[in-house]
One Martini backbone bead per residue (centre of mass of N, CA, C, O) as a GRO file, in nm:
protein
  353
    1UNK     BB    1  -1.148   1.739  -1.443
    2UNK     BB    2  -0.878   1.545  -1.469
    3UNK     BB    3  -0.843   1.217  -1.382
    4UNK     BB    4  -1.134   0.990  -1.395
    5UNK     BB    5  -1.018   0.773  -1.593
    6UNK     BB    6  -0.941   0.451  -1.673
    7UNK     BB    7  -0.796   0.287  -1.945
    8UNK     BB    8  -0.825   0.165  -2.290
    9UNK     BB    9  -1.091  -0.031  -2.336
   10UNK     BB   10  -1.133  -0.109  -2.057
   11UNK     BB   11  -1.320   0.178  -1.879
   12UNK     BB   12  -1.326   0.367  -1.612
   13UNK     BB   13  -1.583   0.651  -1.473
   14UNK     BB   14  -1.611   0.873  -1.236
   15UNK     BB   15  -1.799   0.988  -0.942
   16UNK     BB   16  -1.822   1.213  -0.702
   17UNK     BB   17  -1.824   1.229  -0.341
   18UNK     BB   18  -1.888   1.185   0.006
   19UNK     BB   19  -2.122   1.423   0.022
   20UNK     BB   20  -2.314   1.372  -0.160
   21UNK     BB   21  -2.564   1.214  -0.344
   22UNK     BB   22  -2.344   1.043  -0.491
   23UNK     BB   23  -2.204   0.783  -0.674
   24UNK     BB   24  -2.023   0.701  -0.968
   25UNK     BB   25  -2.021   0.517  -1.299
   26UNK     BB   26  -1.861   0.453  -1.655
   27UNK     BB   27  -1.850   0.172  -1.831
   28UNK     BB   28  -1.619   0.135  -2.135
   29UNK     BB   29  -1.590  -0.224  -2.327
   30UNK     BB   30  -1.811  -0.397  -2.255
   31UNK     BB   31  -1.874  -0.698  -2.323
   32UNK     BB   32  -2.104  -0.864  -2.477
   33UNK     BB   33  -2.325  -1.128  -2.284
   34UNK     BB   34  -2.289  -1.117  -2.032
   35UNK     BB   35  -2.352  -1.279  -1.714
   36UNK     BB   36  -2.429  -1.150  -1.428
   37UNK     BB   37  -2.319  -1.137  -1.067
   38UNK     BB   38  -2.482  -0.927  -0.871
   39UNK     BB   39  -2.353  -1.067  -0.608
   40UNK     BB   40  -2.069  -1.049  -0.639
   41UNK     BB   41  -2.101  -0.723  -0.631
   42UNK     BB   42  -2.210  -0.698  -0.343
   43UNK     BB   43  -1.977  -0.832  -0.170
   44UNK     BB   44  -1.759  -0.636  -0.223
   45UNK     BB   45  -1.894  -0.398  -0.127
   46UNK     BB   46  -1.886  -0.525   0.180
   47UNK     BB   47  -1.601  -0.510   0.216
   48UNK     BB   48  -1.561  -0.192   0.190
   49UNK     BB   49  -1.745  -0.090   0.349
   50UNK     BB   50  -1.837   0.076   0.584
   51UNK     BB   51  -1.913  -0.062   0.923
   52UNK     BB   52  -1.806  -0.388   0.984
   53UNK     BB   53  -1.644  -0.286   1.231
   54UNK     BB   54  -1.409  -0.180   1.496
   55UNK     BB   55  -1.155  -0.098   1.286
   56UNK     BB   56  -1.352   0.134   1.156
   57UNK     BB   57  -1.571   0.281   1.031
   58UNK     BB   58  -1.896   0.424   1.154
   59UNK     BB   59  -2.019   0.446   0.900
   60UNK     BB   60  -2.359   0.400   0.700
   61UNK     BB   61  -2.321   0.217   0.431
   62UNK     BB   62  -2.483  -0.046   0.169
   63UNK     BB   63  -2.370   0.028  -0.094
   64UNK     BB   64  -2.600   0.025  -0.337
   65UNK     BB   65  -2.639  -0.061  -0.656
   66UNK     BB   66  -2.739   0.108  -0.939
   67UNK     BB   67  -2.837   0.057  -1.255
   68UNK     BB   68  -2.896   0.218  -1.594
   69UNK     BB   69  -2.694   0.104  -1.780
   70UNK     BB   70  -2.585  -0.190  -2.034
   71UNK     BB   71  -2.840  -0.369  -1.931
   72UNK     BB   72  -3.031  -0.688  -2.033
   73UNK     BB   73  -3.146  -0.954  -1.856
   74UNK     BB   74  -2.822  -0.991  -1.715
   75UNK     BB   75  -2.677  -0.866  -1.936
   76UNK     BB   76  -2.424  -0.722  -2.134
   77UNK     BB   77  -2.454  -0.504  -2.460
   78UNK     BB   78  -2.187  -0.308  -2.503
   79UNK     BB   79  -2.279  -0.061  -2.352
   80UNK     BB   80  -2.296   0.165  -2.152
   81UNK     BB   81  -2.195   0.159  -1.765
   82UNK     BB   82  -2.424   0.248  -1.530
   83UNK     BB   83  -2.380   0.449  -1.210
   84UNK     BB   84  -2.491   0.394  -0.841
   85UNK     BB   85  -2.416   0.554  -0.510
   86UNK     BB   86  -2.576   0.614  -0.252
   87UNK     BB   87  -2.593   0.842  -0.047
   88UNK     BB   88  -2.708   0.834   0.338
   89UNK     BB   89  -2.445   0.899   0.579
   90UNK     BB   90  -2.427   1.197   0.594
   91UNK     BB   91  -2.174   1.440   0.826
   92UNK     BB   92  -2.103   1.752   0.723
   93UNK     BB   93  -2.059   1.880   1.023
   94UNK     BB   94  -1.793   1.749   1.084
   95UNK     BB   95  -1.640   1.967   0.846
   96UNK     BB   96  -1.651   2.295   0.941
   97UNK     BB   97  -1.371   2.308   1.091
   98UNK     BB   98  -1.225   2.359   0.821
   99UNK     BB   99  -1.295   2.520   0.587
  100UNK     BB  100  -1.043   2.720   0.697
  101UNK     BB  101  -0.814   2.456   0.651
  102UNK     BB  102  -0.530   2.261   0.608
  103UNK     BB  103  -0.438   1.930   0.657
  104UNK     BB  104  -0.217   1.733   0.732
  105UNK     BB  105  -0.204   1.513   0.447
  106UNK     BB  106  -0.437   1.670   0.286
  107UNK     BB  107  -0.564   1.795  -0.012
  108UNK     BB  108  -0.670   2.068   0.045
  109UNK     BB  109  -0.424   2.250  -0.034
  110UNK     BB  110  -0.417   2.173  -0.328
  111UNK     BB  111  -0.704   2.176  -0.429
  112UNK     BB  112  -0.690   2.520  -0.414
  113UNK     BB  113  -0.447   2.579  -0.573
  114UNK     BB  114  -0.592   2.438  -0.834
  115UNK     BB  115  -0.871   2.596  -0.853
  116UNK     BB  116  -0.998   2.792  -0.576
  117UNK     BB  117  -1.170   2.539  -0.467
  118UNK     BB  118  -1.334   2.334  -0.213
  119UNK     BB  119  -1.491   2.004  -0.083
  120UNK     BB  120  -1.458   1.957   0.286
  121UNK     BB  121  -1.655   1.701   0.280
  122UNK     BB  122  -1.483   1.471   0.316
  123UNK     BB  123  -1.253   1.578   0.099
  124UNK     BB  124  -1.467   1.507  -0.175
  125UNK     BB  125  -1.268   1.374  -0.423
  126UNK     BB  126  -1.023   1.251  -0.221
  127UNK     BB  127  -1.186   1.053  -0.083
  128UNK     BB  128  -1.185   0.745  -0.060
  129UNK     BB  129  -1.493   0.663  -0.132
  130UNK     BB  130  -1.440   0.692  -0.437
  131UNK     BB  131  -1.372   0.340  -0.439
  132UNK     BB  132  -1.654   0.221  -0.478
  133UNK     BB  133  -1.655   0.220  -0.815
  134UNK     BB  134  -1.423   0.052  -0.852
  135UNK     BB  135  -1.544  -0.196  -0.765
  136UNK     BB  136  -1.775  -0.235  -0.951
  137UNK     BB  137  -1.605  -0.274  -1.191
  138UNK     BB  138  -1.414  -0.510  -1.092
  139UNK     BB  139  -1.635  -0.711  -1.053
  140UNK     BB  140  -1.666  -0.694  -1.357
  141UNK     BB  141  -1.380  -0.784  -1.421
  142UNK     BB  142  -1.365  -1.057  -1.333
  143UNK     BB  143  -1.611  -1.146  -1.531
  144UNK     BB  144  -1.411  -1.166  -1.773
  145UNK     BB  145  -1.164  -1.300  -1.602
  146UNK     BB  146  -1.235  -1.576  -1.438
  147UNK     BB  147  -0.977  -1.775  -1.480
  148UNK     BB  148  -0.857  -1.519  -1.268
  149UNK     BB  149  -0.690  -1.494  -0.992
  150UNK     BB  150  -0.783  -1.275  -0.710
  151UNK     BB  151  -0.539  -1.197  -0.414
  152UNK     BB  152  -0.588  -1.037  -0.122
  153UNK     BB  153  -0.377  -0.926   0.197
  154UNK     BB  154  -0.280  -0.865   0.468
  155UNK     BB  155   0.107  -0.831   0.547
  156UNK     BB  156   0.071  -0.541   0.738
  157UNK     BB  157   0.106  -0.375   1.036
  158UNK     BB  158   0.352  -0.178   1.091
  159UNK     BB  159   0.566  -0.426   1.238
  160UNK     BB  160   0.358  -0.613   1.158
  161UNK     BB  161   0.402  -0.939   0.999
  162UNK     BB  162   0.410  -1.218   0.793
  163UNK     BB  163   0.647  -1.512   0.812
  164UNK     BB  164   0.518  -1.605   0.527
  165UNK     BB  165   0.486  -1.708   0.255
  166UNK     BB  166   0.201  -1.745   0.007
  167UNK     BB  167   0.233  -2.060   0.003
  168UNK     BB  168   0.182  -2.071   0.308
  169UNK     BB  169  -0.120  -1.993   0.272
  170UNK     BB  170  -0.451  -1.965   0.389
  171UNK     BB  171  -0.718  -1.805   0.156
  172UNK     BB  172  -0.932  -1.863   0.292
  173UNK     BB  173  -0.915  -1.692   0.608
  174UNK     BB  174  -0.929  -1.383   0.518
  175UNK     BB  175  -1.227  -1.323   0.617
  176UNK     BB  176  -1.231  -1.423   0.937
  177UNK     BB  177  -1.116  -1.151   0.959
  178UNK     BB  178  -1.108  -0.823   1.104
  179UNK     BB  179  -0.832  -0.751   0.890
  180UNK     BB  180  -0.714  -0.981   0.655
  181UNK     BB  181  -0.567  -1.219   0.761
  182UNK     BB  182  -0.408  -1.555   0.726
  183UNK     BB  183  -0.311  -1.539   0.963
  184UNK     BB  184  -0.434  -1.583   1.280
  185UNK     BB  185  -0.210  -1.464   1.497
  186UNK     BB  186  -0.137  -1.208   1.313
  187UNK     BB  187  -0.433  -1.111   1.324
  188UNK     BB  188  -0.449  -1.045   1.611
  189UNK     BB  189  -0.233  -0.868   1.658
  190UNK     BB  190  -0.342  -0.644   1.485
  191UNK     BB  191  -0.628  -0.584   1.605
  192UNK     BB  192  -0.509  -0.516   1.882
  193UNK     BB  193  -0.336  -0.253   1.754
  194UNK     BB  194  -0.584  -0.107   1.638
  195UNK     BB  195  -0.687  -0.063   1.903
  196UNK     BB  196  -0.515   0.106   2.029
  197UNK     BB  197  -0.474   0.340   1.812
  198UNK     BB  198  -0.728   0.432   1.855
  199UNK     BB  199  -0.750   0.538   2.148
  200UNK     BB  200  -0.521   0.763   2.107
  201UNK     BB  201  -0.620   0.910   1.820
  202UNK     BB  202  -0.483   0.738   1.625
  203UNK     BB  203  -0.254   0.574   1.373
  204UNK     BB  204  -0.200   0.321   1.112
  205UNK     BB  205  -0.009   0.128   0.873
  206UNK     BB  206   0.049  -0.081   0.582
  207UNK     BB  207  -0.003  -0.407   0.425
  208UNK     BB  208  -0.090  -0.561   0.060
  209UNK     BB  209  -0.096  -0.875  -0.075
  210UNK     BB  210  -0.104  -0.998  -0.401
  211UNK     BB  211  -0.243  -1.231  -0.608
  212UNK     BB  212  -0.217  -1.389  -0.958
  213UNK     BB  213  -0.379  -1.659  -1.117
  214UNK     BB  214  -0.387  -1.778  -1.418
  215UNK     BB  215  -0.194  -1.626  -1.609
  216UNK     BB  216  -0.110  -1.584  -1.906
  217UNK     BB  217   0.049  -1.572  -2.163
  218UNK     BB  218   0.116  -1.218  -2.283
  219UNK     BB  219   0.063  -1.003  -2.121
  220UNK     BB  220   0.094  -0.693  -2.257
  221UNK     BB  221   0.237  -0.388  -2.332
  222UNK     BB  222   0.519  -0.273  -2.519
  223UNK     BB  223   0.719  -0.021  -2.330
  224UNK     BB  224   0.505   0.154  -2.171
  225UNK     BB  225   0.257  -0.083  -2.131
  226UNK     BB  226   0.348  -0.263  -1.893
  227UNK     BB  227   0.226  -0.420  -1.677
  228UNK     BB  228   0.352  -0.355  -1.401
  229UNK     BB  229   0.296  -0.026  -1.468
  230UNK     BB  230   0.026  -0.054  -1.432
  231UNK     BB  231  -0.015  -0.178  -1.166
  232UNK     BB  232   0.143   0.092  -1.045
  233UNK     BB  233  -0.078   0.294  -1.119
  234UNK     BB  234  -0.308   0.198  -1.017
  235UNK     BB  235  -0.212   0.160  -0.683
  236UNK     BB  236  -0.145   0.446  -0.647
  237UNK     BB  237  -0.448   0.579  -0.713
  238UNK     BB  238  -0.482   0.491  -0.428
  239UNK     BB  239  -0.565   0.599  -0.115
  240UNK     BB  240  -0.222   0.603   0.045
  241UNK     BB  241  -0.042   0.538  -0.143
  242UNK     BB  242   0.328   0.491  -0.108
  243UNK     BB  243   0.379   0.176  -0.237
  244UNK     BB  244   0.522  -0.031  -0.533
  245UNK     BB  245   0.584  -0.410  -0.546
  246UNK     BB  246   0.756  -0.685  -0.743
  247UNK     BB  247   0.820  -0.907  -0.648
  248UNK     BB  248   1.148  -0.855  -0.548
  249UNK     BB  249   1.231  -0.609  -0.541
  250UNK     BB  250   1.438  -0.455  -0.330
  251UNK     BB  251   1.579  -0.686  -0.285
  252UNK     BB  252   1.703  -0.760  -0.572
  253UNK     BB  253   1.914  -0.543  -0.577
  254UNK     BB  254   2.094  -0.727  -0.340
  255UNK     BB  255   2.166  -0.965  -0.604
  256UNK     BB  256   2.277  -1.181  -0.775
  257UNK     BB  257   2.208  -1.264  -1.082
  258UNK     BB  258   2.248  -1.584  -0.995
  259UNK     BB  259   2.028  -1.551  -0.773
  260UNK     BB  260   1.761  -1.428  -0.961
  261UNK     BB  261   1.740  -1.610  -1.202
  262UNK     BB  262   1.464  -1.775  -1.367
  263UNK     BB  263   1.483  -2.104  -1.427
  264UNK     BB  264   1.411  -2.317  -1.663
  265UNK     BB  265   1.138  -2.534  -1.777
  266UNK     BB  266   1.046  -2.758  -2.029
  267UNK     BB  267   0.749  -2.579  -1.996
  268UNK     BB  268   0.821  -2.228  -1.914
  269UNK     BB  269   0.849  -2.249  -1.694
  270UNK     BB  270   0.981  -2.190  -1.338
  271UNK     BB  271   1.129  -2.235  -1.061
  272UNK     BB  272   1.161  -1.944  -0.992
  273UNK     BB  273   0.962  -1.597  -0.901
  274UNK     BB  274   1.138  -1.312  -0.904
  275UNK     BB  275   0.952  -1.165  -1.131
  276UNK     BB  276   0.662  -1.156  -1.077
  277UNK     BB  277   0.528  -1.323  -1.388
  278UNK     BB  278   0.716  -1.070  -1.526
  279UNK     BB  279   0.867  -1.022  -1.845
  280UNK     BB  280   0.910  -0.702  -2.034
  281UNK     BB  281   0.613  -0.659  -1.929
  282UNK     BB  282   0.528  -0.994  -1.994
  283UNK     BB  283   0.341  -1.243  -1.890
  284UNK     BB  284   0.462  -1.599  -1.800
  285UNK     BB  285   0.243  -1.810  -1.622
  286UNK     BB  286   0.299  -1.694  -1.362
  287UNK     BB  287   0.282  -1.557  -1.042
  288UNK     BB  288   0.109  -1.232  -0.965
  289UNK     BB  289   0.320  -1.009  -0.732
  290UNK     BB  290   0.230  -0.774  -0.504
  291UNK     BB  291   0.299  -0.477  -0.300
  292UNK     BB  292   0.139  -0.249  -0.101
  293UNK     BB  293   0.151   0.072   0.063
  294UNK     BB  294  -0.022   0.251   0.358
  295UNK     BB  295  -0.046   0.489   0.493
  296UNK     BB  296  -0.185   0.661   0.710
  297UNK     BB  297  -0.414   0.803   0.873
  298UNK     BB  298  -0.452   1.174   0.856
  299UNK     BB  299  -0.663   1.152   1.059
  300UNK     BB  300  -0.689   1.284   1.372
  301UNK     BB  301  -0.777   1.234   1.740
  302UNK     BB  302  -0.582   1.483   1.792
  303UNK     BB  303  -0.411   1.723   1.821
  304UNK     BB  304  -0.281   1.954   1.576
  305UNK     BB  305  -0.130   2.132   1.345
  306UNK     BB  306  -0.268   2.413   1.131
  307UNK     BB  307  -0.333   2.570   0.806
  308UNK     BB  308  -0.482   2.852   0.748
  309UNK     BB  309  -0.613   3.085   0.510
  310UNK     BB  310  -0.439   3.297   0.708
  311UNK     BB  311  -0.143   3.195   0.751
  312UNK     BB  312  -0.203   3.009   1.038
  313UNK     BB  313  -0.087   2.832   1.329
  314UNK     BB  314  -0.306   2.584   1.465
  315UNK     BB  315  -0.525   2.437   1.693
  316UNK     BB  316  -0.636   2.069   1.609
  317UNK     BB  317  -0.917   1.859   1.563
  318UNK     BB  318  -1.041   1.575   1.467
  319UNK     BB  319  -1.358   1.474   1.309
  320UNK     BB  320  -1.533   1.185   1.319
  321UNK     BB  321  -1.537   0.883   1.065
  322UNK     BB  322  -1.212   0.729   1.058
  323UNK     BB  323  -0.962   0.517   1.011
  324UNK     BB  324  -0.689   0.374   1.183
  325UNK     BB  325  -0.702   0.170   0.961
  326UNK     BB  326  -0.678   0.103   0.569
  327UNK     BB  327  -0.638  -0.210   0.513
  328UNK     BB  328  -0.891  -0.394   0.543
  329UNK     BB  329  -1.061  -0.214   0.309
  330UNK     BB  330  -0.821  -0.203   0.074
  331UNK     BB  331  -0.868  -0.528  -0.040
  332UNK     BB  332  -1.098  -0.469  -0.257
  333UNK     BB  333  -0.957  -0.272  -0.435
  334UNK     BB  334  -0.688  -0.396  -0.529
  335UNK     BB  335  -0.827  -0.601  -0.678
  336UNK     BB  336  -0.991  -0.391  -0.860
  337UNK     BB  337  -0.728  -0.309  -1.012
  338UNK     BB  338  -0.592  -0.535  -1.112
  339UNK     BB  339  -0.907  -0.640  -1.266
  340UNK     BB  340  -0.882  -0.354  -1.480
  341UNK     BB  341  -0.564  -0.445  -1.590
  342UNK     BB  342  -0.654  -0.753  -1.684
  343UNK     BB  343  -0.900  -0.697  -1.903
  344UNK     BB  344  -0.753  -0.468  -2.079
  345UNK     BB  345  -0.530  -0.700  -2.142
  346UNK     BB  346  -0.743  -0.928  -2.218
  347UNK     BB  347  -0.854  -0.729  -2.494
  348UNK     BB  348  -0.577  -0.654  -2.619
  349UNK     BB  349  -0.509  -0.940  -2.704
  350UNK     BB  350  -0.749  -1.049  -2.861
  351UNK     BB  351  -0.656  -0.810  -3.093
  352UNK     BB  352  -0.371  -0.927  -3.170
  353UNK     BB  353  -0.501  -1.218  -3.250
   0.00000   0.00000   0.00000
């Protein structure tokens, strides 16, 4: 099965089901000497495990990273860094109800038409779940270009928005609410709109936006390995992921030049900062800014009809332990996404130079 490795110097392979014996990945060209802080990547999956509020899943998982190699004395050697997550509470019976059916929205029945088998417990290697390795790899990879913020944060639900730029949120407040929007009362009203759609059997889908500050300029490798197109590649591989726009996005397209261009002051930064970030696909020193949007979540706790092994459609319910909104937990994985295509891009600058 290809397509389990992301990076090109810094390089992360996954590995694991929902519902196997562990998760885990092996990271490559982590330069040695790092003095790691395993706190901060416990912080991380933290924010990402399930079952950490009333509007997540209620699987239970600490999602505890053991480390097998790569590391001696707190340092990282060099050398490739192995880990695992063992799954703790999985309830795989929970999924006996689809082996033979294929739910709508689901990759079930590509990935049989794919392989000609598939792993049908918790979706198995298509599962969300498997975003917690990326995590770990994310936590190390902020951990090498640590003078660069990445801040993530909800901010749709619905038709729910935040109506003000991203400079004028207080990004402590990110972490106050299990929704993470730094805007405190369109918080309030997020979360009583996902528990209202729990209530229902329903999901609903939602935007996070990302901002990336004290990025240097210089970083992409132009035409194809635009720094953008990477983040849009890293973004979009995140499951339920359905669009991701940067700086002025689609709203640009609607302007004209004279309204678009981001005319420079006497030190190379710019006045306005539609660009985001990004030009040439090469950074140049402001903040860079994007959408990523997130379909609901596929599995409804509501009959809804279903596709047979024997090309029959039937009423079926989903049965198990789900997120009816799963942007709230997708705020540090997007984050970490981020974080392996900027160390990636900071040890290629670091080669060029």
């Amino acid at each position: 099965m290809a397509g389990n490795s992301y990076g090109t110097l810094f390089k992360i392979t996954t590995f694991g089901e929902s519902h196997g014996e562990a998760l885990g990945g092996i990271i490559d060209g982590c330069p040695s000497g790092i003095e790691l802080d395993f706190n901060a990547i416990r912080v991380e999956m933290q924010r990402r495990k399930p079952g950490q509020s009333s509007i997540v899943t209620q699987r239970k998982e600490e999602d505890q990273v053991q480390f097998l190699s790569g590391i001696f004395e707190g340092k990282t050697t060099g050398t490739p860094i192995g880990f695992i997550i063992p799954n703790t509470n999985q309830k795989s019976d929970d999924y006996s109800h689809i082996k033979d059916t294929y739910r709508p929205s689901h990759a079930d029945y590509v990935y049989e038409k794919k392989y000609g088998f598939r792993d049908y417990r918790g979706g198995g290697r298509s599962s969300a779940r498997e975003t917690a390795s990326r995590v770990v790899a994310g936590a190390i990879a902020k951990q090498i270009i640590h003078d660069i913020k990445i801040t993530a944060f909800v901010s749709s639900v619905g038709t729910i928005f935040i109506d003000k730029p991203y400079q004028d949120l207080d990004f402590s407040k990110i972490e106050n609410n299990a929704v993470r929007c730094p805007d405190e009362t369109t918080a309030l009203q997020m979360e009583n709109y996902i528990k209202e759609i729990k209530k229902q059997g329903d999901t609903i889908g939602g935007t996070i936006t990302c901002v990336i500050q004290n990025v240097p300029a210089g970083l992409g490798e132009p035409v194809f390995d635009k720094l953008h197109a990477e983040l849009g590649k890293a973004m979009l591989s995140i499951n339920a992921v359905k669009g991701f726009e940067f700086g002025s996005g689609f709203c640009g397209a609607t302007m004209k030049g004279s309204e678009h261009n981001d005319l420079y002051n006497a030190d190379g930064s710019t006045i306005s900062n539609l660009s985001g970030g990004i030009q040439g696909g090469i950074s140049n020193g402001m903040d860079i800014y994007f959408r990523v949007a997130f379909k609901p979540v596929a599995t409804l706790l509501q009959k809804q009809n279903v596709l047979t092994s024997q090309n029959e459609i039937i009423k079926q319910q989903g049965k198990g332990r789900h997120d009816p909104c799963v942007v709230p937990r997708a705020v540090p994985i997007v984050e970490a996404m981020a974080a392996l295509v900027l160390a990636d891009f900071y040890l290629m600058n670091k080669i060029n130079k």
